[in-house]
C-alpha positions in Angstrom: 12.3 -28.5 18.0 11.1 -24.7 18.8 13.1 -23.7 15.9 11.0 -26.2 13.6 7.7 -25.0 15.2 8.6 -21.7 14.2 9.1 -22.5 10.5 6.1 -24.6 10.1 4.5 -21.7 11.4 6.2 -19.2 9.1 5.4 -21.3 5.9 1.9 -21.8 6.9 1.3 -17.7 7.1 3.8 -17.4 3.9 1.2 -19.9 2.5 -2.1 -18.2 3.8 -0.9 -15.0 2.9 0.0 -16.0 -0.9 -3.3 -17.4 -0.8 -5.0 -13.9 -0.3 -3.1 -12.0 -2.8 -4.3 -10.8 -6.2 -4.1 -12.2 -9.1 -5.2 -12.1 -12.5 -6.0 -15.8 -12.7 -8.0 -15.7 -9.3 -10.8 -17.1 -10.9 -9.7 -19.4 -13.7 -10.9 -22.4 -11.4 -13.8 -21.6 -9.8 -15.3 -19.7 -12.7 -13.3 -19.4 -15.9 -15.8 -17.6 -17.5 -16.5 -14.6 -15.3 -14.5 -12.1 -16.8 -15.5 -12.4 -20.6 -19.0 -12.5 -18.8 -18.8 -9.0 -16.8 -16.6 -7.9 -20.3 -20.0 -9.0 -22.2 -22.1 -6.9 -20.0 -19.9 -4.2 -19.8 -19.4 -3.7 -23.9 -23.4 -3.9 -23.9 -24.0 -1.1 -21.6 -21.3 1.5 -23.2 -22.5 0.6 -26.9 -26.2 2.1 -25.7 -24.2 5.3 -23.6 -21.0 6.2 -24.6 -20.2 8.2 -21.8 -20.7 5.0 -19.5 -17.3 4.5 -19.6 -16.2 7.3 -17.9 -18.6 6.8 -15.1 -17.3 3.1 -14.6 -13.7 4.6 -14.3 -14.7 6.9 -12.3 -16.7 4.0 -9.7 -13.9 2.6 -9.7 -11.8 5.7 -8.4 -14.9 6.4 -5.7 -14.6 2.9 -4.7 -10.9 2.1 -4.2 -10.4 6.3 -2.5 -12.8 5.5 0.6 -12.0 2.3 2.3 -10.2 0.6 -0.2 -11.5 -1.7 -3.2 -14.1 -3.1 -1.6 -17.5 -2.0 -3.3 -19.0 -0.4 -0.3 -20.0 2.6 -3.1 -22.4 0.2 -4.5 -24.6 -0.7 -0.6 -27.5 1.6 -0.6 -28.8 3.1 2.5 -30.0 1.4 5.4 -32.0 2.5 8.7 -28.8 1.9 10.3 -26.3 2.8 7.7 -25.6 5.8 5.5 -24.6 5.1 1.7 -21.5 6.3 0.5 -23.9 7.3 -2.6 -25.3 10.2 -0.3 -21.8 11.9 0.5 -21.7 14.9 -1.3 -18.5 13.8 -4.3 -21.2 11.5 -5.5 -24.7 12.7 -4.8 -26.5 12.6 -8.6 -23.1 12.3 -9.9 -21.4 9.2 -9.8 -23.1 6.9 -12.1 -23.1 2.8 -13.6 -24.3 1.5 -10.6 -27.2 -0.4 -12.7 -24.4 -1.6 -15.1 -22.5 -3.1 -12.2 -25.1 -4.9 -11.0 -26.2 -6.3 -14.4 -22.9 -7.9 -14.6 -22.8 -9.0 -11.5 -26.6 -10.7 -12.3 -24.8 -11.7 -15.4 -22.0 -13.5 -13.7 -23.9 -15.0 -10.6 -26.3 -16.8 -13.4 -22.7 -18.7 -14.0 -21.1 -19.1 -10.9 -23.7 -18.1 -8.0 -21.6 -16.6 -5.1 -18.2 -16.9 -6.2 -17.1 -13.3 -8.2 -17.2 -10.1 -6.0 -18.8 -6.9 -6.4 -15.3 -5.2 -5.9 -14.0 -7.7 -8.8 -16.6 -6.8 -11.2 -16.3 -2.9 -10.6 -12.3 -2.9 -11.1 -12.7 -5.1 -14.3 -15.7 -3.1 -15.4 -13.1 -0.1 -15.4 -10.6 -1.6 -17.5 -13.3 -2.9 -19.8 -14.8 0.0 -20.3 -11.0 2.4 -20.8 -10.6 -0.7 -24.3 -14.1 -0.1 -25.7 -13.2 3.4 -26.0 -9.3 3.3 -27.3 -7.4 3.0 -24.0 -5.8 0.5 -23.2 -6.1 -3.0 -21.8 -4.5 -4.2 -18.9 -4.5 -7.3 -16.8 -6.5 -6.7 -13.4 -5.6 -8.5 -10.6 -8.8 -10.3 -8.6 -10.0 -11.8 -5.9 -11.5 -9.3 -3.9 -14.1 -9.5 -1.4 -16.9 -7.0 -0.5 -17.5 -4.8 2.1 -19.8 -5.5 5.2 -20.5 -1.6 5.3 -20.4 1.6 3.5 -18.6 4.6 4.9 -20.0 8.0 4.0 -18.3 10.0 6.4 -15.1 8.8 5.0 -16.9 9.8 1.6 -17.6 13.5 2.6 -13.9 13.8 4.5 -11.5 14.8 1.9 -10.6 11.1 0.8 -12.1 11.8 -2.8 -11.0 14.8 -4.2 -12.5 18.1 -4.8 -12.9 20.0 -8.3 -10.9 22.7 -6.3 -8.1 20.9 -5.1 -5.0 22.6 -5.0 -1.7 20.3 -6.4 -0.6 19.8 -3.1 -3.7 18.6 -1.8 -4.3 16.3 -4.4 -0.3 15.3 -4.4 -0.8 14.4 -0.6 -4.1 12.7 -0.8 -2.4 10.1 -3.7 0.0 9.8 -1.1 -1.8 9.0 1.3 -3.3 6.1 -0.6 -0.2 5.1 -2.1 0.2 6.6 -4.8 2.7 9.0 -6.8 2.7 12.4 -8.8 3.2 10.3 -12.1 0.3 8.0 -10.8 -2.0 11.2 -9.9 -1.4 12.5 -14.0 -1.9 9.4 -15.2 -5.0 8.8 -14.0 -6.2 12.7 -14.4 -6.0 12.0 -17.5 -9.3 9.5 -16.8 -11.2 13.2 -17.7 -9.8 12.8 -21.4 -13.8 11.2 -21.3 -16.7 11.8 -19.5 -18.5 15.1 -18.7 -18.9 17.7 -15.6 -21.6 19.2 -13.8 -21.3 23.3 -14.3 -21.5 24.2 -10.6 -18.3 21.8 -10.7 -16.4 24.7 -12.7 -18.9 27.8 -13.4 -16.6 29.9 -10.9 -13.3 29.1 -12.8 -15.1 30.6 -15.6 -16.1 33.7 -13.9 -13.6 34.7 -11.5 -11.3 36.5 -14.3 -8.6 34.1 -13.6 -5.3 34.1 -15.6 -5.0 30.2 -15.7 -8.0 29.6 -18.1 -8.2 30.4 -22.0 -10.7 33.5 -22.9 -11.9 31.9 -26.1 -12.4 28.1 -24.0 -14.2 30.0 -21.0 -16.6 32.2 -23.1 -17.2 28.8 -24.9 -18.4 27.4 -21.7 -20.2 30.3 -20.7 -22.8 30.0 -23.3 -23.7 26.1 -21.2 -23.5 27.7 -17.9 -24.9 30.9 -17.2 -23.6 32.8 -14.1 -26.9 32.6 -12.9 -28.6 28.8 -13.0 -28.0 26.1 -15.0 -25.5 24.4 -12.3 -26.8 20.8 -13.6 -25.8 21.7 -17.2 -23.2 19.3 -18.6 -20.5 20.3 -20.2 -17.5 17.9 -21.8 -14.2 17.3 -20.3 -12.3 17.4 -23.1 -14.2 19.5 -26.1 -12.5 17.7 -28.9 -12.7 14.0 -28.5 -15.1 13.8 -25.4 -16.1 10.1 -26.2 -12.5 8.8 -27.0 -9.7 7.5 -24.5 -6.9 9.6 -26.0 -4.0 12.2 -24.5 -5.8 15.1 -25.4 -6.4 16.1 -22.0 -3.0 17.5 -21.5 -2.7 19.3 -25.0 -5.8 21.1 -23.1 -4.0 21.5 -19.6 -1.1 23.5 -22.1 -3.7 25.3 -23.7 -5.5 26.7 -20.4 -8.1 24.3 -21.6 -8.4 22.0 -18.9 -12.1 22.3 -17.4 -11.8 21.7 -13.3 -9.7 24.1 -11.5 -8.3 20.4 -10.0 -7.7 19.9 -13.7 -5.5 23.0 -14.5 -3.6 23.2 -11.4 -1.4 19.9 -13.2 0.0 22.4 -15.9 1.0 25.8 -15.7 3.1 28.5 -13.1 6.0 26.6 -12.8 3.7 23.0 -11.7 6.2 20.4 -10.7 3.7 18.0 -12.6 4.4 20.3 -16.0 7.0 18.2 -17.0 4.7 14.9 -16.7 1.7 16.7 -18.4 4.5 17.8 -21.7 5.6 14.3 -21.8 2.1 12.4 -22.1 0.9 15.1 -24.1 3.8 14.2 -26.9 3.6 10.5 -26.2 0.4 8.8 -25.8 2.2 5.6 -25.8 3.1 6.2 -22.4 0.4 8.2 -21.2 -1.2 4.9 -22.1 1.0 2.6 -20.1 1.3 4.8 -17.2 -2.5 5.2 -17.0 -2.7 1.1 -17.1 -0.1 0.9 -14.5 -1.8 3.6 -11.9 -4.7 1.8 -12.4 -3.3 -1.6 -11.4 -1.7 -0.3 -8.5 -4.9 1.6 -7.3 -6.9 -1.5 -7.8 -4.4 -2.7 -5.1 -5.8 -0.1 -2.3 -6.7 -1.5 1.2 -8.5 -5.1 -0.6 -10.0 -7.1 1.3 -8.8 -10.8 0.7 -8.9 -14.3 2.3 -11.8 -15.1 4.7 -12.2 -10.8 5.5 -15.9 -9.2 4.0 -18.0 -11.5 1.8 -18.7 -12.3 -2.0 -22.6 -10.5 -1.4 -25.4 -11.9 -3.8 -26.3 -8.4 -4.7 -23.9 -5.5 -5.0 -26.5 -3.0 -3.4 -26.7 -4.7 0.2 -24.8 -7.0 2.7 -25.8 -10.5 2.8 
């Protein structure tokens, strides 16, 4: 009798626990339509900015890095809580906060209180790396939102600097689960976007060996030594707008813009070998950067009956 206790038990957690997982078809019940209606929203946004689709990547990064997947970037500050918007790696940088929430106004206008903020960020990510040539991937939902936002977390070394050293950035990825493949893959994110020049203006300054003359007097002319620290410059100088491998030609070249950049390629890097291989084969540059992404998405998610599905994306319900 105890032993059948215990296996009724056992099935009833296998059962509640498969309920919380992922999945891709999370919602095809209880609103089939949400993710060709965040797509729709997403498409429109990035067709009026191009560079919108780097900043929804990059959300997505900021999100899932402090706390796990569980759109606490989006809350905005309270008297009695701090927004992770205010920690210094995202302080007028991050960006496509507006865009999240017109999805998500989008998507509650078909199925009030059922997708979450955390959803509509991860799936903005992947639609925004298609619209630009990377590649599509299936994302696993049925997250739920945060109660809180955590900007100490934010302004502790879980996003990573523009100065990070390999090993720091190899042992943050760890840290979150993640591998050295998974931390070039999704470098390679800066393929689009652009940079701040008091994010690199030193690199271009401090004589260093690990940078191309002819690429740093290029930037120069965007970022004088003295001033102009909110310039910004492109990631990638050749095909800024376009989800390609052209990132690591430029980490071979000395080309690559962040110091956090370079540090991938060059001296004997035990990511060089990665960085040669995507750079030859975007194919699987492509793949791996789907799969990193998938996995990422995966980070500390709150599922089941834990946070909420909030009616707005910038507070707690």
């Amino acid at each position: 009798m105890a032993f059948f206790k215990i296996l009724v038990l056992l099935l009833l957690n296998f059962s509640c626990f498969r309920q919380a997982q992922l999945s891709p078809t999370f919602y095809d019940q209880s609103c089939s339509n949400a993710l060709s209606t965040i797509r729709s929203s997403i498409r429109t946004a990035i067709s009026r900015e191009r560079r919108m689709a780097a900043s929804l990547i990059r959300l997505h990064f900021h999100d899932c890095f402090v706390n796990g997947c569980d759109a606490s970037v989006m809350l905005v500050a309270t008297p009695t809580m701090e927004s992770e918007r205010d920690a210094v790696p995202n302080f007028q940088s991050a960006r496509g906060f507006e865009v999240i929430d017109q999805a998500k106004s989008a998507v509650e206008r078909v199925c009030p209180g059922v997708v979450s903020c955390a959803d509509i960020i991860a799936v903005a990510a992947r639609d925004a790396s298609e619209y630009v040539g990377g590649p599509r991937y299936e994302v696993k939902v049925g997250r739920r939102d945060s109660t809180a936002a955590f900007r100490a977390i934010a302004d502790s070394g879980d996003l990573p600097s523009f100065r990070a050293s390999l090993d720091e950035l190899s042992d943050l990825f760890l840290r979150k689960g993640l591998n050295t493949r998974d931390l070039v893959a999704l470098s390679g994110a800066h393929t689009l976007g652009q940079a701040q020049c008091v994010t690199f203006k030193e690199r271009l300054y401090d004589n260093s060996s690990d940078i191309d003359a002819g690429f740093s007097s290029t930037r120069k002319r965007r970022c004088p030594v003295n001033g102009g620290d909110t310039n910004l410059a492109p990631l990638d100088q050749v095909t800024p707008n376009s989800f390609d491998n052209n990132y690591y030609r430029n980490l071979m070249q000395k080309k690559g813009l962040l110091a956090s950049d370079q540090v991938l390629f060059g001296a004997g890097a035990s990511t060089d070998s990665i960085v040669s291989e995507y750079s030859r084969n975007p194919s699987r540059f492509a793949s791996d950067f789907a799969a990193a992404m998938i996995k990422m998405g995966d980070i500390q998610t709150l599922t089941g009956s834990a946070g909420q599905i909030r009616r707005i994306c910038t507070a707690v319900n």
